[in-house]
Every structure is written in C-alpha cells, then in structure tokens.
C-alpha positions in Angstrom: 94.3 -78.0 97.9 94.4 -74.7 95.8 94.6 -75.0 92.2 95.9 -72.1 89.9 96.5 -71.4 86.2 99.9 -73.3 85.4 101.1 -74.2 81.8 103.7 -76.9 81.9 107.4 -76.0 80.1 109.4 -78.7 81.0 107.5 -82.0 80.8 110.3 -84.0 82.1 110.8 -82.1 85.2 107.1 -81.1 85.6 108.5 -77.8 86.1 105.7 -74.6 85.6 104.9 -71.6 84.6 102.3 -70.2 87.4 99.5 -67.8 86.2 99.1 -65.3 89.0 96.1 -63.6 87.4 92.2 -65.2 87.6 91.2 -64.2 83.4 90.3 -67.7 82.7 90.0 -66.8 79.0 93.5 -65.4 78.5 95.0 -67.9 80.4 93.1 -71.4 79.2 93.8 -69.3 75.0 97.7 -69.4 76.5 97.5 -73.6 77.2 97.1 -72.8 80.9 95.0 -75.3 83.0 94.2 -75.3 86.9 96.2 -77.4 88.6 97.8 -77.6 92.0 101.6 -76.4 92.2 104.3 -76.3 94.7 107.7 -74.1 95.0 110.7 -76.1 94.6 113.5 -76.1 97.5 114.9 -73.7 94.4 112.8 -71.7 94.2 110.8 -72.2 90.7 107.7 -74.1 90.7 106.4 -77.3 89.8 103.5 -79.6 89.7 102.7 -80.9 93.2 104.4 -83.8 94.3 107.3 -83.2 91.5 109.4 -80.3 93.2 112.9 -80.7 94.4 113.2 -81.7 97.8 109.8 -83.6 97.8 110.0 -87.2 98.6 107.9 -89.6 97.0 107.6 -92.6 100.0 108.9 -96.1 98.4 107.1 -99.1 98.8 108.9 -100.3 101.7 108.1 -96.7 103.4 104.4 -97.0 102.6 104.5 -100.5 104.1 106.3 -99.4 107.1 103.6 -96.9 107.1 101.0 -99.3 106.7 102.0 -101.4 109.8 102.2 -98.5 112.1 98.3 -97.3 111.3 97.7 -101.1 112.5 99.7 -100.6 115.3 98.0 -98.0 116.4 94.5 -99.8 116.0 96.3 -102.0 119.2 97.2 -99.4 121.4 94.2 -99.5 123.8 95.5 -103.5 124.9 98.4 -102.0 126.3 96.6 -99.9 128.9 93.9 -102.3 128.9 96.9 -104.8 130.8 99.0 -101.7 132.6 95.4 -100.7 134.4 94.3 -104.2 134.7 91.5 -104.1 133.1 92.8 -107.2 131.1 95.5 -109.7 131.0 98.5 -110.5 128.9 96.6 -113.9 128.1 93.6 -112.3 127.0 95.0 -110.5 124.2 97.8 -113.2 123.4 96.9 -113.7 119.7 97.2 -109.7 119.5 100.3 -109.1 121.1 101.9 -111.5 118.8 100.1 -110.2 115.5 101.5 -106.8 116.7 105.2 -108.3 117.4 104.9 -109.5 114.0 103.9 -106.2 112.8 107.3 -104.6 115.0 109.7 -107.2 112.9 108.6 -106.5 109.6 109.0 -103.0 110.1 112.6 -103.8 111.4 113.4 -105.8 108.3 111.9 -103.1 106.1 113.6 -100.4 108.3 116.9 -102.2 107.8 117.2 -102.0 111.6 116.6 -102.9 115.4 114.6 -99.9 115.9 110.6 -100.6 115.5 108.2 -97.7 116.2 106.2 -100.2 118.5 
C-alpha cells in the first residue's frame, strides 16, 4: 500500500489532510507523517480503514470467514468421492468436521444458508 504525507485534523473521525507534494522537510516541519489514506464515500479523506462506507468485519464475520478458509482446505474430498477416487466412508470424520463447520456458519449467519 502507498503511503503519503497526511496530518490528522479530526482525531475522532481519523479524518486527513493529504499532502500532495514529496518536500519531506516542509511537510514532517507542518506535523505531516507518511501514512496510508483512503477517500471517503464523501469524498474527503481519511486514514485507511476509517472512511465512510468502509466496513470493519465483526467477530462473527471474521469467524464465518474463518470457517470458510477451512472449508476450502476440504474441497478436494468432494471430487475425490464424485470421481471415485474415494469413498464417502473414507473421509467420514471429515465430512462431518466440515458439516460442523456449515452449522456454525448458519448460526453465526443467522440463517439456513451456509457457503458449503
């Protein structure tokens, strides 16, 4: 990620002033520092991660998130067992880690609709 010379003005917001310039002196002498930024969905700009419109994922979200890379680790069993290379009884124990995996994300999801 790019960095550029912003100076903070509204710590409670994170919103910035952007340096567009590269004169490190005048800019670190003005209480500029490099950081990265991002425009808001207003327009103005802000320190990355803190503009409007940006969502910060909730714990639940990271979790769901979480069991869907695992998820993912599995896929090979399933064409494994479609192309015969393997039975549903030899991956048993997986297939019902990865159901597991499917109902927590509906609980967390608030739904009946897992990403399997």
């Amino acid at each position: 990620m790019t960095k550029h010379w912003a100076k903070i003005i509204d710590d409670e917001k994170k919103l910035v002033e952007v340096g567009l310039g590269d004169d490190s002196k005048y800019y670190e002498t003005n209480g500029f520092t490099k950081m990265e930024v991002a425009e808001g969905s207003d327009g103005r700009w802000y320190v990355k991660g803190y503009e409007p419109g940006h969502s910060i994922p909730s714990s639940k979200q990271k979790r769901i998130d979480e069991l869907k890379k695992l998820l993912a680790q599995w896929d090979y069993v399933g064409v494994k067992i479609a192309t015969g290379c393997a039975t549903i009884e030899d991956y048993k124990d997986v297939i019902e880690m990865c159901e597991a995996y499917r109902q927590e994300i509906r609980i967390l999801s608030g739904g009946d609709d897992a990403n399997s």
